[in-house]
C-alpha positions in Angstrom: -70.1 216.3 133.7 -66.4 217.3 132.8 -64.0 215.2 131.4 -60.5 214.6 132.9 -58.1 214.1 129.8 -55.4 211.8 131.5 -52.5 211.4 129.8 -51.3 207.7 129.1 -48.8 206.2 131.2 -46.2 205.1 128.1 -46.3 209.1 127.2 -45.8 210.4 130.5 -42.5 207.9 131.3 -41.3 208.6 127.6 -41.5 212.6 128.5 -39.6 211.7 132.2 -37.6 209.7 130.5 -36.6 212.3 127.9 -35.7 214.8 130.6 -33.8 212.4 132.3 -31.5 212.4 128.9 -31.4 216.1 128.4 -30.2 216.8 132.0 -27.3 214.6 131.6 -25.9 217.4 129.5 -25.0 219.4 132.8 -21.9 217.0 133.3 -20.6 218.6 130.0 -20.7 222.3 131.6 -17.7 223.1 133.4 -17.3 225.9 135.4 -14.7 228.3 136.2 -14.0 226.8 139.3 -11.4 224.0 140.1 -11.6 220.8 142.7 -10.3 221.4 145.8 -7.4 219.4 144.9 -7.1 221.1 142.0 -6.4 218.6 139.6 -9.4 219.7 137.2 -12.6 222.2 136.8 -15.6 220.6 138.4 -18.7 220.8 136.4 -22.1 221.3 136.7 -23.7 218.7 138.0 -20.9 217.9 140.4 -21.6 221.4 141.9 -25.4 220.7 142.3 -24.7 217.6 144.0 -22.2 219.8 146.1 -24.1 222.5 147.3 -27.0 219.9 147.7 -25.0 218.1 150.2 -23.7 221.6 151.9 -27.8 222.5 152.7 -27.9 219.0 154.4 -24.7 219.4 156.3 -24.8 222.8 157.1 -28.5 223.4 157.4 -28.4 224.9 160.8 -27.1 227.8 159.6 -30.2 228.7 158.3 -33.0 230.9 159.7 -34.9 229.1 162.2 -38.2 227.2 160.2 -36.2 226.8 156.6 -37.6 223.5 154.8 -34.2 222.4 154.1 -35.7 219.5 151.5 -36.9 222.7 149.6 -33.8 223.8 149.8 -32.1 221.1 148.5 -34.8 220.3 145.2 -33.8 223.5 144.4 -30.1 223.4 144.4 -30.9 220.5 142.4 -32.5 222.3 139.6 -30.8 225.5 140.1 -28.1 225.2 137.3 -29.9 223.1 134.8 -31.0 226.1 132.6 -26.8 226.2 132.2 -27.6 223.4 129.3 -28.4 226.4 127.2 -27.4 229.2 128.6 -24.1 228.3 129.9 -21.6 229.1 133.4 -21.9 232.6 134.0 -18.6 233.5 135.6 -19.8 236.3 138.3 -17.1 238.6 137.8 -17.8 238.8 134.1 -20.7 242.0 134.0 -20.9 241.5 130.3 -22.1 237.9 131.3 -24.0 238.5 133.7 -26.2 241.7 132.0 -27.6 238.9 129.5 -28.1 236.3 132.0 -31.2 236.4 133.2 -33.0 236.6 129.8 -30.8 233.4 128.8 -31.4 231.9 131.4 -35.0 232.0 131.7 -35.8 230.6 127.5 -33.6 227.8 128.8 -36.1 227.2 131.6 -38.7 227.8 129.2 -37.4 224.8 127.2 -35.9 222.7 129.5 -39.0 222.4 131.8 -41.3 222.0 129.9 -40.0 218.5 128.3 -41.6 217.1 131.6 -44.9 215.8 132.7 -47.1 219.3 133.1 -47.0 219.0 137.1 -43.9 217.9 137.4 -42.6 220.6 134.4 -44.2 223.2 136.7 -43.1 222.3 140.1 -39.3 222.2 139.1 -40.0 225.9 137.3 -41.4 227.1 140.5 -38.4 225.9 142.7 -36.1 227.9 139.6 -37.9 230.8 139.9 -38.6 230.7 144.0 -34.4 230.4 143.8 -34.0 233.2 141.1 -36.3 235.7 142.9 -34.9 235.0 146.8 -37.5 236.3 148.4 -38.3 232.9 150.8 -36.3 231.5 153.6 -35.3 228.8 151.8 -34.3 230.8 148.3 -32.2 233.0 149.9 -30.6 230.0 152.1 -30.0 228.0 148.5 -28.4 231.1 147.3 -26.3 231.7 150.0 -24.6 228.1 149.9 -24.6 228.5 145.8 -22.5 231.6 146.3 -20.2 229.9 148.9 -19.3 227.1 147.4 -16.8 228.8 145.2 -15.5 231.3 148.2 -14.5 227.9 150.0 -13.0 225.8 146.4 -11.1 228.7 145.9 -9.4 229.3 148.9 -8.9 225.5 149.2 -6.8 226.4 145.8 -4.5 228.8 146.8 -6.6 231.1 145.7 -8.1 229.9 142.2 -9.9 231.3 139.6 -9.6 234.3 142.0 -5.9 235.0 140.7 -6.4 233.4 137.3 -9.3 236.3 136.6 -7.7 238.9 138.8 -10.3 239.4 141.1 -9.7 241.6 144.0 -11.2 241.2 147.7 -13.1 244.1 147.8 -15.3 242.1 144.7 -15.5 239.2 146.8 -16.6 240.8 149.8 -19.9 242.1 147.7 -20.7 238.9 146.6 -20.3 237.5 150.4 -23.6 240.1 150.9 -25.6 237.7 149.4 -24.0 234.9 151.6 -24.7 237.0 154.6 -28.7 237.3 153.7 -29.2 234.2 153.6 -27.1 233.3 156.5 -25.2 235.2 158.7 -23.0 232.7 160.0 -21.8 231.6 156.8 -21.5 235.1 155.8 -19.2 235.8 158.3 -17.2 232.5 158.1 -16.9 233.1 154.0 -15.6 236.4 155.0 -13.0 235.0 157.1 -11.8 233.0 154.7 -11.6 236.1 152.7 -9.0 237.6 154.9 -6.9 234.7 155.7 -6.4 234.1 151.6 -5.7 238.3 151.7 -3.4 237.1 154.0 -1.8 234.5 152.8 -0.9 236.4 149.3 -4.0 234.1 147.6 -6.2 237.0 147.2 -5.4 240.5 146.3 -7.0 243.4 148.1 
């Protein structure tokens, strides 16, 4: 007969417990973009939580059977890998050519400091959001990418004029909005035009 090894209880809470502590580093990662009252850059975490909140709010926007729950575990984890490897600032192509390989020894390390089941089921919900190939990846995706389309036109325009970034950029980021929900899509390209508009955004 097999043997189960089971690992004791005292290990399993120190290794929780140990994650809990690294993943309070994400409040130290700020990102380019600022609060909508723009008194400060929001960080991390505070956009997790965010975006977390916009796939319970806004989850009808979703094709028809998403698991919005899914959805929202994985905007939870989404950005912790940013411990390591940092914001990416999408407009940056430098940045972003090395990002994926960053990004992925981060989750390497930063997953594994769990339980193994648990370690596992938070990598599958990073790579099931890096890959976008479900309902519920490319939904995630969607309201990570419009999250910043709606701070920054809530800031006169943002890190969009502070990094002179033109519409026509924004618009092919709002693709991936549009994938993963076509309302939204349209709605962040609306916004889009009105800050074109209003002299927020250049074209």
């Amino acid at each position: 007969m097999s043997r189960v090894t089971i690992v004791p209880e005292e290990d399993r809470l120190t290794a929780q417990i140990a994650f809990a502590v690294e993943i309070d580093k994400l409040k130290r990662v700020i990102r380019r973009n600022h609060l909508m009252d723009g008194s400060r850059r929001e960080n991390d975490a505070e956009h997790s939580w965010y975006v977390g909140m916009l796939a319970m709010v806004l989850g009808e926007h979703a094709p028809p059977g998403t698991d919005i729950q899914r959805v929202v575990a994985m905007l939870l984890v989404h950005d912790l890998v940013e411990i390591d490897a940092g914001d990416t600032f999408i407009y940056d192509a430098a940045a972003v050519a090395v990002q994926a390989d960053a990004e992925r020894a981060a989750a390497d390390r930063i997953f594994a400091l769990l339980p193994g089941e648990q370690g596992v089921r938070m990598r599958e919900l990073w790579d099931e959001f890096e890959a976008r190939e479900t309902r519920e990846a490319k939904f995630a995706r969607a309201l990570d990418r419009f999250a910043p389309i709606l701070a920054n036109h809530h800031t006169e325009g943002g890190t969009w004029g502070l990094f002179k970034v033109t519409a026509t950029q924004v618009k092919e980021k709002v693709r991936l909005i549009e994938d993963g929900s076509p309302s939204l899509g349209a709605y962040a390209l609306e916004l889009v035009e009105l800050s074109v508009a209003r002299g927020h955004l250049s074209e």
